[in-house]
C-alpha positions in Angstrom: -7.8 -4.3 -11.9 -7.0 -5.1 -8.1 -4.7 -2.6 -7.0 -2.7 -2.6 -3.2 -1.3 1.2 -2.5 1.8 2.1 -1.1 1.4 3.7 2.8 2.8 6.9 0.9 0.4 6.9 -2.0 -2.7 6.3 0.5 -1.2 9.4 3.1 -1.0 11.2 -0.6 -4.2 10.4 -1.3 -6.2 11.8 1.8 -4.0 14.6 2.1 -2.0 15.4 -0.9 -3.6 14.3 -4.3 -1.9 16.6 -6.1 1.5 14.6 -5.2 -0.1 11.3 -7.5 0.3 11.9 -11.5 -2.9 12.4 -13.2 -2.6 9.0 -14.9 -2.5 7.3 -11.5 -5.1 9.5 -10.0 -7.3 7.9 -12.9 -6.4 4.2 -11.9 -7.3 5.0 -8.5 -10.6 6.7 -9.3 -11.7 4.4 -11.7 -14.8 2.3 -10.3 -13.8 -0.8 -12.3 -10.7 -0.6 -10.1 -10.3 -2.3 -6.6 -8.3 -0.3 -4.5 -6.9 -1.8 -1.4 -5.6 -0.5 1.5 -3.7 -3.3 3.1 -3.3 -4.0 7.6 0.2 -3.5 6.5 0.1 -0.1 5.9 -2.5 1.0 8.6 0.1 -1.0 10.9 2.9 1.3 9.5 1.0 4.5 10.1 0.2 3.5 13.8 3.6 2.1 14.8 5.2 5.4 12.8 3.1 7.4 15.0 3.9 6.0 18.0 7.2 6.6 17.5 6.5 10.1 17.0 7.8 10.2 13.2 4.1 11.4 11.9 1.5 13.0 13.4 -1.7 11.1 12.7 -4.7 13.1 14.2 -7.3 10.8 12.1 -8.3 7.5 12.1 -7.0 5.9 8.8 -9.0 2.9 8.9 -12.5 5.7 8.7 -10.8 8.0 6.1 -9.7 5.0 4.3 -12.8 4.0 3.6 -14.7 7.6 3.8 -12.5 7.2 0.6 -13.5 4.8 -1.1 -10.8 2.3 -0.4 -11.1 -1.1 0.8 -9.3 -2.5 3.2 -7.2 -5.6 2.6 -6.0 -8.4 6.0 -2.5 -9.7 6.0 -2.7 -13.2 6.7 -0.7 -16.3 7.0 -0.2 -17.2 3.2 0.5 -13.3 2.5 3.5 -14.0 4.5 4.5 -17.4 2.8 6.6 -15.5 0.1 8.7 -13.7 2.5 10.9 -16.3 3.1 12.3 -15.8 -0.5 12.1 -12.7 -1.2 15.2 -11.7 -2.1 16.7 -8.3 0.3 16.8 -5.3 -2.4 14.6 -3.6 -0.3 14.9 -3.8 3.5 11.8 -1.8 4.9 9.6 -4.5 6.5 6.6 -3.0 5.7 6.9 -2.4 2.4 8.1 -6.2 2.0 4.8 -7.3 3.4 3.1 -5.3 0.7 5.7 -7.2 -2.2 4.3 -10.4 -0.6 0.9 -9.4 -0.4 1.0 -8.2 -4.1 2.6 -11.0 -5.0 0.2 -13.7 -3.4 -2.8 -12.3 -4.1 -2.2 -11.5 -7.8 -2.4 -7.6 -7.6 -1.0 -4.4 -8.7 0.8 -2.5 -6.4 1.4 1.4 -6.7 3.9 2.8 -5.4 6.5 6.1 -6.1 9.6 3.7 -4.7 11.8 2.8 -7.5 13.0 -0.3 -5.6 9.7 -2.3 -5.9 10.4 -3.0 -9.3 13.5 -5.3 -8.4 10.7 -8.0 -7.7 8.5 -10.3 -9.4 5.2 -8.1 -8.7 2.8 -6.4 -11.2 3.2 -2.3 -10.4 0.6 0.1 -11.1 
């Protein structure tokens, strides 16, 4: 399974595994299992950092893949579905992560109950 996590799950993951259900722990630790960590939410950690709502003292591209992660590019036809998606969630970050999901076909984990408004395989 090709699996996208949520910024939160990945921050969880590095710093707080206990926070992710054992069940998902297993999905994420499974080596059949791609996990990606998308631009999007290496983007979302910078820019929240910047604006000095989290302290980020690592790099998260390094621990990302110290982690076994992979790391997924946003690109142009990522994008495409945006211009439908339909406004239940309003967070632009975690829109480009719907799309992304979306376009590419993957799971996407994520603790945020709104996600499941949309047309996108969860995890």
């Amino acid at each position: 399974m090709n699996i996208i996590i949520d910024t939160h799950i990945f921050l969880w993951a590095v710093a707080e595994p206990d926070r992710i259900g054992l069940s998902r722990r297993g999905e994420l630790e499974t080596p059949a299992n791609n996990v990606y960590v998308s631009a999007v939410s290496i983007a979302e950690i910078m820019i929240k950092a910047s604006l000095g709502k989290l302290v980020v003292n690592f790099d998260p591209v390094e621990i990302a893949l110290a982690s076994g992660f992979l790391l997924l590019e946003f690109g142009a036809q990522d994008a495409m579905p945006l211009k439908d998606l339909p406004f239940h969630h309003r967070d632009p970050f975690d829109r480009m992560l719907i799309a992304q999901a979306i376009t590419r076909g993957h799971h996407l984990m994520t603790d945020d109950q709104a996600f499941s408004a949309y047309n996108c395989k969860l995890a």
